[in-house]
C-alpha positions as CSV (number, residue, x, y, z in Angstrom):
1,X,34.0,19.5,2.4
2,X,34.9,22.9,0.9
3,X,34.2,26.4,2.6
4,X,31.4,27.0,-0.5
5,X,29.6,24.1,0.5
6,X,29.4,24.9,4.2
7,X,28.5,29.1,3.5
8,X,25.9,27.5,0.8
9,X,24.4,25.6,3.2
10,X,21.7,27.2,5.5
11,X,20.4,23.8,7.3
12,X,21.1,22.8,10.9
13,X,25.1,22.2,11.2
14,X,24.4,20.9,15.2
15,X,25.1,16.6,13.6
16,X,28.1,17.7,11.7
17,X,29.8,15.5,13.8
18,X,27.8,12.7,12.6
19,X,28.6,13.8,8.6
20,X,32.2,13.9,9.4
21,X,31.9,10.7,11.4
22,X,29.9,8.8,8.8
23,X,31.4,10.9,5.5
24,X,28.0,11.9,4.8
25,X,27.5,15.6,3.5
26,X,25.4,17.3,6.6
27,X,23.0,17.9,4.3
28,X,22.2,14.1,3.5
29,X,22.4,13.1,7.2
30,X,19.5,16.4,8.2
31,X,17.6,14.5,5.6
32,X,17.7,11.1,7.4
33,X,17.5,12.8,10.8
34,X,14.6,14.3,9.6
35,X,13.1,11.4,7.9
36,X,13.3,8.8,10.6
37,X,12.0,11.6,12.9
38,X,9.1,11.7,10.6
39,X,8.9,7.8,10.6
40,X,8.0,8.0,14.4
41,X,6.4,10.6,14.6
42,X,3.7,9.6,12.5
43,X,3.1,6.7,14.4
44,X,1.1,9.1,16.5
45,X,-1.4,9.6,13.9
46,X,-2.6,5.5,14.3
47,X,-3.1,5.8,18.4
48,X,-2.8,8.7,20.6
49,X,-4.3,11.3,18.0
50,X,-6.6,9.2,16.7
51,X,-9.0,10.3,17.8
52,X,-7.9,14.0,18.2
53,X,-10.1,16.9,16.1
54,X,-9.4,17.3,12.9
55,X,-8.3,20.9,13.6
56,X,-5.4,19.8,16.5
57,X,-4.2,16.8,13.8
58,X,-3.9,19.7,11.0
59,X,-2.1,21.4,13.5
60,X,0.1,18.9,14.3
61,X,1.0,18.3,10.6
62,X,1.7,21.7,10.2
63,X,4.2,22.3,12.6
64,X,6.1,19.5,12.5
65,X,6.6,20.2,8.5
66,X,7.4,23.4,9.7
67,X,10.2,22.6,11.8
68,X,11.6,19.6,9.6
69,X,11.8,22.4,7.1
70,X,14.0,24.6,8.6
71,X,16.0,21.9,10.1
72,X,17.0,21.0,7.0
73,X,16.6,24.3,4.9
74,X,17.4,27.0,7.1
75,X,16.5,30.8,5.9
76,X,15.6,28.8,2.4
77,X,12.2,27.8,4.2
78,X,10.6,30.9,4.5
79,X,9.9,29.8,0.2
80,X,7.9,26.9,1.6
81,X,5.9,29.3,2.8
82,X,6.2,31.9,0.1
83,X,4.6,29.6,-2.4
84,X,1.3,28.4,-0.3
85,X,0.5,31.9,0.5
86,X,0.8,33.3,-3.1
87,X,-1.2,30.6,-4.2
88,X,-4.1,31.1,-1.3
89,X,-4.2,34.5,-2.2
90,X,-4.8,33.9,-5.6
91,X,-7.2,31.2,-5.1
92,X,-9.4,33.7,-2.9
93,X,-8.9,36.3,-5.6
94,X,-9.1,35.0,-9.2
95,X,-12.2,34.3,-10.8
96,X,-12.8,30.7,-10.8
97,X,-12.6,29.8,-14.3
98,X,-9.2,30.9,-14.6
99,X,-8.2,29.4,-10.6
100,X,-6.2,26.6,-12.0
101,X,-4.6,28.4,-15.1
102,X,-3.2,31.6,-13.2
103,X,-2.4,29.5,-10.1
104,X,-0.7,26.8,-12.3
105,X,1.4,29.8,-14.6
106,X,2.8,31.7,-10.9
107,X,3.9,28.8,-9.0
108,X,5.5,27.3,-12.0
109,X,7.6,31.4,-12.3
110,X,8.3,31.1,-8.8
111,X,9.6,27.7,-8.8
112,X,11.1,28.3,-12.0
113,X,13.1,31.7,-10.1
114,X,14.5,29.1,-7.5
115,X,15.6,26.3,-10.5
116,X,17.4,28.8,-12.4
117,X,19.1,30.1,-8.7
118,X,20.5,26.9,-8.1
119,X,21.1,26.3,-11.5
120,X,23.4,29.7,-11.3
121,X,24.8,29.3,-8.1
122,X,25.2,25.4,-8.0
123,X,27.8,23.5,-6.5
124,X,29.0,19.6,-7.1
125,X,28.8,18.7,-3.2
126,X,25.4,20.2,-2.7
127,X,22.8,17.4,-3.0
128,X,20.0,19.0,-1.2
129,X,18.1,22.3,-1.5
130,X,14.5,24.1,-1.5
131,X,13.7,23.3,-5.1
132,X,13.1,19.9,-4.4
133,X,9.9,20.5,-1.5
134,X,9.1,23.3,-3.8
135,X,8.5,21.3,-6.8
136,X,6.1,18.6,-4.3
137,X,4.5,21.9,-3.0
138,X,3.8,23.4,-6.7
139,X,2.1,19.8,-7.3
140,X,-0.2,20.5,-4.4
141,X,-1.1,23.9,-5.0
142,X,-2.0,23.3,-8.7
143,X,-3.7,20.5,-8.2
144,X,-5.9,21.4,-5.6
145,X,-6.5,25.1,-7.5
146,X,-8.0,22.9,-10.7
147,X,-10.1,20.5,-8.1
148,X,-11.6,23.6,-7.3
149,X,-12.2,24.9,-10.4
150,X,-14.0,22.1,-11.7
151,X,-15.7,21.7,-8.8
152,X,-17.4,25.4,-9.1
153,X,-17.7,25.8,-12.6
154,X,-19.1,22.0,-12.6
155,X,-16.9,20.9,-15.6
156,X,-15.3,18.2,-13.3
157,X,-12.5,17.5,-16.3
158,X,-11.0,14.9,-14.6
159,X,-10.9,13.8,-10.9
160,X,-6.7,14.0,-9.2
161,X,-7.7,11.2,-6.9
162,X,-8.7,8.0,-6.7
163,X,-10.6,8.1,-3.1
164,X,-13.1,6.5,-2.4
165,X,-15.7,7.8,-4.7
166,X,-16.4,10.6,-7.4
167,X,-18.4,12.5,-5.3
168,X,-15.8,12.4,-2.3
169,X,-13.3,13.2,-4.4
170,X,-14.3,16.5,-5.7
171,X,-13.0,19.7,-3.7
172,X,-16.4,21.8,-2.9
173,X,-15.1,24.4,-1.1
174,X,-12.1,26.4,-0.7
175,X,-10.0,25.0,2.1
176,X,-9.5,27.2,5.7
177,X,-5.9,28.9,6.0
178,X,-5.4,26.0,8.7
179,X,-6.6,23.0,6.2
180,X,-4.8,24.8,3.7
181,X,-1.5,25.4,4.9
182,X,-1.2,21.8,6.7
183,X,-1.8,20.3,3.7
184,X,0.7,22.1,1.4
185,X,2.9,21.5,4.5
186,X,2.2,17.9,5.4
187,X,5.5,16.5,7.2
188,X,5.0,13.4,6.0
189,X,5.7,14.2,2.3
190,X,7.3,17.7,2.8
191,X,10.6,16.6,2.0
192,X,10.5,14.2,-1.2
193,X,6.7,13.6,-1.8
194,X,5.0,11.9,-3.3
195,X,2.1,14.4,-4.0
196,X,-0.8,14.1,-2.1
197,X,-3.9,14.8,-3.2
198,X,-6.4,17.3,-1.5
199,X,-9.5,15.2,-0.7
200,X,-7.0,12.1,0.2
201,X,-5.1,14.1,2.8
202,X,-8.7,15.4,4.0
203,X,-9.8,11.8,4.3
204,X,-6.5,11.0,6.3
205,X,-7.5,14.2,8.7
206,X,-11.0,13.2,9.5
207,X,-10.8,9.6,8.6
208,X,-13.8,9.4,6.8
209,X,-12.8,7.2,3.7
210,X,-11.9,3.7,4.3
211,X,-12.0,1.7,0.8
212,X,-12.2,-1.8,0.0
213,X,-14.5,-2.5,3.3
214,X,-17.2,-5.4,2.8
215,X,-19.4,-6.2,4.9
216,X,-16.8,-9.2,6.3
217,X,-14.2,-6.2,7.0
218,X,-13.9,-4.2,10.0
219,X,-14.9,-0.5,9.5
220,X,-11.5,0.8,10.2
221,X,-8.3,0.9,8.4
222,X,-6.1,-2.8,8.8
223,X,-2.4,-2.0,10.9
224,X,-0.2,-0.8,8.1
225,X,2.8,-2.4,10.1
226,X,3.4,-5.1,7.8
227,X,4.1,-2.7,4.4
228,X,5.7,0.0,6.8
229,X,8.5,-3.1,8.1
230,X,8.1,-4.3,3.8
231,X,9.6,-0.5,2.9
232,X,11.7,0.5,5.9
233,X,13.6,-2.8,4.8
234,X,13.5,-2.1,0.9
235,X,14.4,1.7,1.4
236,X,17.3,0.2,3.5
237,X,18.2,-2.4,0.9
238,X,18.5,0.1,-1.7
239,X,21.1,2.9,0.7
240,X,23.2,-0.3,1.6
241,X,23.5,-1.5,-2.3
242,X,24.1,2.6,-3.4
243,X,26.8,2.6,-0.7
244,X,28.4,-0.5,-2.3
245,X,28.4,0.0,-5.9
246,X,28.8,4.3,-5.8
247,X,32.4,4.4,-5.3
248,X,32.9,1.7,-8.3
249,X,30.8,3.2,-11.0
250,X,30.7,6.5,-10.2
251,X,28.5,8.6,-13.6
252,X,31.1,11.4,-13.3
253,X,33.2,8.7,-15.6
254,X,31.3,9.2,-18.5
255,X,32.3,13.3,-18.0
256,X,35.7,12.2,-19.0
257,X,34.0,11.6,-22.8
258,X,34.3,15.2,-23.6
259,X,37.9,14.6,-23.8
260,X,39.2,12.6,-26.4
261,X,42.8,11.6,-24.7
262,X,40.8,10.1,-21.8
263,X,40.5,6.1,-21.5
264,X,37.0,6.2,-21.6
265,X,36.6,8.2,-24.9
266,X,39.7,6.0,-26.6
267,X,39.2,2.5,-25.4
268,X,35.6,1.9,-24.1
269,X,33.5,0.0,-26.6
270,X,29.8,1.3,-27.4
271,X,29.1,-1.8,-25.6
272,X,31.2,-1.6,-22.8
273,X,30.0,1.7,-22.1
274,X,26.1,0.9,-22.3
275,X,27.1,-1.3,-19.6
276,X,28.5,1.4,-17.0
277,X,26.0,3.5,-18.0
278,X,23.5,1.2,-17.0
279,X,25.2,0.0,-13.9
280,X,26.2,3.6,-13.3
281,X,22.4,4.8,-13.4
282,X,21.3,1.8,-11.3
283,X,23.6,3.3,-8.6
284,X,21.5,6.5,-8.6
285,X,17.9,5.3,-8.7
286,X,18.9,3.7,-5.6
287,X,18.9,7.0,-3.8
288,X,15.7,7.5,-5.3
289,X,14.2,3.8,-3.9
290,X,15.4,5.1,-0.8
291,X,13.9,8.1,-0.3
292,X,10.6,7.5,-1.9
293,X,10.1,4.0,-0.1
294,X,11.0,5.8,3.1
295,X,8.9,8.4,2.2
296,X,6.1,5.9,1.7
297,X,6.7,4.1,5.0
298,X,6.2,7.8,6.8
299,X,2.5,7.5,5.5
300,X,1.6,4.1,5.9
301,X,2.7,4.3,9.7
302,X,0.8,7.7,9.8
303,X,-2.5,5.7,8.7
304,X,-2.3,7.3,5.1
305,X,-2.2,5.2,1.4
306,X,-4.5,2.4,2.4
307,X,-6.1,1.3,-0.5
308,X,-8.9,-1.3,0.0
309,X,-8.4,-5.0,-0.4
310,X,-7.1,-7.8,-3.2
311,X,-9.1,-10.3,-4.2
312,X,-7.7,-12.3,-1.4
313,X,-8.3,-9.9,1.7
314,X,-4.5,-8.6,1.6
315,X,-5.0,-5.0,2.7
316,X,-3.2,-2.8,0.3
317,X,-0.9,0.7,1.4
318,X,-0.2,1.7,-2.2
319,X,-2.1,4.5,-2.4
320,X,1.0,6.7,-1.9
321,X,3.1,4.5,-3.8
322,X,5.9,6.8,-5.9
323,X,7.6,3.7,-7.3
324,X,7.3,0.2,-8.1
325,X,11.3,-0.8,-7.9
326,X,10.5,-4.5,-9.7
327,X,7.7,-3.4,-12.3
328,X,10.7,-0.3,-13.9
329,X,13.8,-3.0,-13.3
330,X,11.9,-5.9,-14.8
331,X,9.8,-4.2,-17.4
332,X,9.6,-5.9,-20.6
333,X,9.0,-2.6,-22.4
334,X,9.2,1.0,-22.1
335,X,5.9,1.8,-21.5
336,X,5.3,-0.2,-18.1
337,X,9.1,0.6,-17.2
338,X,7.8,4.5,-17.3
339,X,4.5,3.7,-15.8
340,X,6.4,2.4,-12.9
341,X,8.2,5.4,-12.3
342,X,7.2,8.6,-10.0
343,X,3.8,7.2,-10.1
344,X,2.1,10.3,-8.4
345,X,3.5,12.8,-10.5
346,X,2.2,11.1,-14.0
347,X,-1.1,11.5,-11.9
348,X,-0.5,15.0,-11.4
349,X,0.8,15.9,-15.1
350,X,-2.9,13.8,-16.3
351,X,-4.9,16.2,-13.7
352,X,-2.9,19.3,-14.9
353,X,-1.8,19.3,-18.6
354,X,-3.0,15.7,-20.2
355,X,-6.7,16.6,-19.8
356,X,-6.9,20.2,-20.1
357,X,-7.4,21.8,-23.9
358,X,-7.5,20.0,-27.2
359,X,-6.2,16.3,-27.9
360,X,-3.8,17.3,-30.9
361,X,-1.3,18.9,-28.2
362,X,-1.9,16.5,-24.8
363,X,1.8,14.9,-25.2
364,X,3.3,18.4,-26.0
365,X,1.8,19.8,-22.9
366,X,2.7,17.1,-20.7
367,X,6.5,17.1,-21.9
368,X,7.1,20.3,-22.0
369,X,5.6,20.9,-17.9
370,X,7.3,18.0,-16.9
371,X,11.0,19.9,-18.1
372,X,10.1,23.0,-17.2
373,X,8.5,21.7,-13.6
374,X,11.9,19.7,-13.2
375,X,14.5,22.9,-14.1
376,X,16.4,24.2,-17.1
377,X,19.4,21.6,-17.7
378,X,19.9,20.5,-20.9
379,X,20.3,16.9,-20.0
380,X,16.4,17.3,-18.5
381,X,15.5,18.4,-22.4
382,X,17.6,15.4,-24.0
383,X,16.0,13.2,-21.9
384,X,12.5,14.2,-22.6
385,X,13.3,14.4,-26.6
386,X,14.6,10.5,-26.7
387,X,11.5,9.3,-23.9
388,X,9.3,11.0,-26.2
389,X,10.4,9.5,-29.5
390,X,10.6,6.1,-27.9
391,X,7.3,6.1,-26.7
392,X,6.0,6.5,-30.2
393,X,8.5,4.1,-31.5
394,X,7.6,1.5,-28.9
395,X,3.9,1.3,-29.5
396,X,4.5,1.4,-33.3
397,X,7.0,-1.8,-33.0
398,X,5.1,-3.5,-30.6
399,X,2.0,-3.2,-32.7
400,X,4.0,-4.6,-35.8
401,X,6.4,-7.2,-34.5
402,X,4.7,-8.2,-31.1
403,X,1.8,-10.6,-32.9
404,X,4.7,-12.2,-34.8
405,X,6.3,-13.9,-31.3
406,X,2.6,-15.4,-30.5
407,X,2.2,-18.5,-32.7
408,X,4.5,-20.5,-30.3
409,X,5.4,-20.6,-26.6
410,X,9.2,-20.8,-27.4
411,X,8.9,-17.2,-29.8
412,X,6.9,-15.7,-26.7
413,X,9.5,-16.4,-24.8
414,X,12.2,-15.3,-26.9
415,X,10.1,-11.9,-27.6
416,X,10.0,-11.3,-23.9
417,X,14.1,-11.6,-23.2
418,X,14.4,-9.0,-25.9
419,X,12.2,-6.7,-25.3
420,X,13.3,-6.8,-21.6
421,X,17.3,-6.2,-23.0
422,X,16.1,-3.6,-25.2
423,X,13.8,-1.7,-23.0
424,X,17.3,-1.4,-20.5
425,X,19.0,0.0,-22.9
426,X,16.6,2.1,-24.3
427,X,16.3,3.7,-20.3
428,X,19.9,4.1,-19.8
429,X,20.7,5.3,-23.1
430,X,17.6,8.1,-23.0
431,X,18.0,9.0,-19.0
432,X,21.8,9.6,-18.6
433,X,21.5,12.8,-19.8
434,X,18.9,14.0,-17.1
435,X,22.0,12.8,-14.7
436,X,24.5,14.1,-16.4
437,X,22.6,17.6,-16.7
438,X,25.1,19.7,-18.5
439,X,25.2,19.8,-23.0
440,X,28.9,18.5,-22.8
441,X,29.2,15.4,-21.7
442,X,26.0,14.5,-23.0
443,X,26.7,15.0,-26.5
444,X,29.8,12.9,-26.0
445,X,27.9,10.3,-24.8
446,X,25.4,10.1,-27.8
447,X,28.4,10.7,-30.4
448,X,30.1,7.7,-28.4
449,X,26.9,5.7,-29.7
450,X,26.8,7.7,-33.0
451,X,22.9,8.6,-31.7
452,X,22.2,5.2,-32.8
453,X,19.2,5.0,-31.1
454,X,17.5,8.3,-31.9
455,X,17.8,7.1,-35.4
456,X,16.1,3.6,-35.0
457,X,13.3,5.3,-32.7
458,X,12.6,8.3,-35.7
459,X,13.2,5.2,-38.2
460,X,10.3,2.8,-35.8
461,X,8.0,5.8,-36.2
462,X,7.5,5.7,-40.1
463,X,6.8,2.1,-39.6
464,X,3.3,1.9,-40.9
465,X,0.6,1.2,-38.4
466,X,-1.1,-2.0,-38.7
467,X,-5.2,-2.5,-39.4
468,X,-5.3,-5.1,-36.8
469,X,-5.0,-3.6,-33.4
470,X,-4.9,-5.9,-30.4
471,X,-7.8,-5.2,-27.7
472,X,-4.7,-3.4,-25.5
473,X,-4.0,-1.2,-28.4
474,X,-7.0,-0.7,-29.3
475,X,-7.9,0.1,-25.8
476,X,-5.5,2.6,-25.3
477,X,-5.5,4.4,-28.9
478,X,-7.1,7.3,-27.3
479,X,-4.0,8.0,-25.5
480,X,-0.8,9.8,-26.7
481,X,1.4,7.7,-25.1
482,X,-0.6,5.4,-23.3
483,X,1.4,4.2,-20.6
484,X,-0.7,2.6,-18.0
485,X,0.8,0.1,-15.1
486,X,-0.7,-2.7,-13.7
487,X,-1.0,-1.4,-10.7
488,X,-2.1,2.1,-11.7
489,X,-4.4,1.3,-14.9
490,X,-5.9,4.9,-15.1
491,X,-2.8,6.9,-14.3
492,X,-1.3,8.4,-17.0
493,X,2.8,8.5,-17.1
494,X,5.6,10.3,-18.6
495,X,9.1,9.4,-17.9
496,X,10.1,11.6,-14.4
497,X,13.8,11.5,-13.3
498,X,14.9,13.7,-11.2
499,X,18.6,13.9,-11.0
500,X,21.8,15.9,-10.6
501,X,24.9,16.2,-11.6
502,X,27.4,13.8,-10.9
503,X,25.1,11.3,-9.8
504,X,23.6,13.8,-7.2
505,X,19.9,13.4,-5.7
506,X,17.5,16.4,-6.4
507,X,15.2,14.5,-3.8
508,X,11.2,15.3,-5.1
């Protein structure tokens, strides 16, 4: 590693042994340290603290964030508590109709300050750095701040979680320092989320919410070890299959399109290169199944995400869920492959931006928070100009063409293969830009493909709408883009990548 990255770096340096053992950067292997810390930690949340007051288990939260973050951020933490306070000030001190707006524009600034600081400063070996909590934090922070603001002006816009019930959902009061702070600093999704919402982690504290329960059911929550051993071993899966395939389709390849002498720019096909690109990007979500899947395993085993029963009496710990890894890699459009995606931030950008103000701008606000939240790359901007256009384009081909394929079993059939190879190369071709992050080699990339598909997506939008709407279309005409999953029918989504350079994990 060079001297920059090490002087960069202000987490722990005390397993560089392991990173130079392993060939790990140090600050990748503090992340796992602090994540399988986390893993058994929260194990003590399901029997000895059980029982504990709800005051000692904040407390416990709290300072076990606390140290994870400095552990892995060093000096850098003291923003993890920057942010909370400014916000807790402000949401003591603002009138409450503007709570959510004013708290919503600062954290955003100060976030913003720390994106353009690493944007500035960056270096290619440096994977890991405040922005990422900071950005799970600023989810918090808003979210609870409009809670509160419906819940005192009694508007009630919209409710951030789905506990449960309405009335348990809504934040009456404003939290004590102690609730306040342990939440924003929650070990269990300090370091890569997903958000948590207030009156969920509230529930998990005092363990009044148990969903799902019959009157067959036992009044307590069912052992969570089952999903906890189902995503320790997918979140494992996906590191061993990143470790594989990173060194033989690395993305910083496609970099070599900016110049024209390369191999890549003279001799790779359009669809040769679709097909790294694809395999290229696969490599990265990995690191995002990992984290998130781990991440999720950390709250299951703490007793947090369970989520009532199926029809069959399967308990369900999907609550927290950030990702459904088969619904994005086997969706047969790009609707559910989004949905699928950073579940609990499209929940958060609904809460936020979808359902505040007028209709005619819901999709501009949603876009334009969701780049801004994530930084100030270009590739994050590219990315969000093709998801948006193919959102549009989607519905409008789907409403057209899709009633076509239904006449026969065989055309079903057939639609369904195509529209599963289109929607992958609709995703690769729109998200390696948010990897790529810099103007450059993105442009090459599109000129490589002539921006072939920017023009069939702005061509797919003229298509005239047609008079008969199924009852799905119909159903979700009231949305701008409607983009519910299966498995989170009310949440609305917008495509969320986070990425950096080279392939790099900006873990959030």
């Amino acid at each position: 590693m060079s001297t920059t990255y090490y002087d960069y770096y202000d987490g722990s340096k005390i397993f560089l042994f392991v990173s130079n053992r392993i060939g790990l950067p140090i600050d990748l292997v503090n992340f796992l340290i602090a994540q399988i810390a986390a893993l058994c930690l929260a194990r003590l949340f399901r029997k000895p603290l059980k029982l504990a007051s709800p005051e000692f288990r904040h407390s416990v939260c709290l300072v076990i964030g606390l140290i994870m973050g400095y552990f892995c951020f060093g000096k850098q933490a003291i923003h993890l508590s920057v942010l909370p306070m400014l916000s807790y000030t402000l949401l003591k001190t603002v009138p409450q109709h503007l709570m959510g707006n004013v708290i919503l524009a600062v954290s955003m600034l100060y976030l913003s300050c720390l994106h353009l600081h690493r944007q500035i400063y960056h270096t290619a070996d440096y994977t890991l750095d405040i922005t990422g909590p900071l950005m799970v934090i600023t989810q918090r922070v808003t979210s609870l701040a409009y809670s509160l603001q419906d819940s005192l002006t009694k508007k009630e816009i919209n409710s951030n979680s789905t506990s449960c019930s309405t009335e348990k959902s809504v934040v009456e009061k404003t939290p004590s320092p102690l609730e306040y702070f342990a939440y924003t600093l929650a070990f269990q999704t300090l370091m890569c989320g997903p958000v948590v919402f207030y009156s969920d982690y509230i529930n998990f504290i005092e363990g009044t919410c148990v969903e799902g329960v019959g009157k067959d059911k036992s009044s307590t929550e069912p052992s969570p070890r089952r999903a906890v051993i189902y995503k320790v071993g997918g979140s494992v899966a996906a590191a061993v299959l990143y470790l594989t395939l990173a060194k033989k389709y690395p993305l910083t390849v496609l970099e070599e399109l900016t110049d024209p002498t390369s191999e890549v720019s003279r001799s790779w096909s359009a669809v040769y290169l679709l097909w790294y690109a694809y395999l290229s990007t696969l490599v990265v979500r990995c690191k995002y199944y990992h984290a998130w899947l781990l991440s999720e395993a950390i709250c299951n085993n703490s007793g947090m995400g369970f989520n009532g029963y199926d029809n069959d009496g399967t308990p369900k710990w999907d609550k927290m869920s950030n990702i459904d890894v088969f619904g994005f890699e086997l969706a047969q459009n790009f609707r559910t492959a989004v949905a699928s995606w950073n579940k609990n931030t499209n929940a958060w950008l609904r809460g936020v931006a979808y359902s505040r103000g007028g209709a005619a701008f819901r999709t501009a606000r949603v876009y334009m928070l969701s780049a801004v939240w994530h930084g100030f790359y270009p590739g994050y901007y590219m990315t969000f100009f093709a998801g948006g256009i193919f959102t549009v384009a989607a519905r409008n081909v789907r409403t057209v063409v899709r009633p076509m394929f239904l006449e026969s079993r065989p055309k079903k059939i057939f639609y369904d293969l195509l529209t599963f190879i289109t929607t992958r190369v609709a995703m690769t071709y729109a998200t390696v830009p948010f990897i790529l992050l810099h103007l450059g080699p993105s442009l090459a990339f599109y000129g490589k493909l002539y921006y072939s598909l920017h023009f069939i997506a702005l061509g797919a939008m003229l298509l005239p709408s047609s008079k008969r709407r199924s009852p799905s279309a119909a159903q979700s005409n009231h949305e701008l883009p409607q983009l519910s999953s299966k498995s989170n029918k009310d949440n609305f989504s917008i495509h969320e990548m986070n990425g950096d350079s080279n392939g790099n994990l900006k873990i959030s």
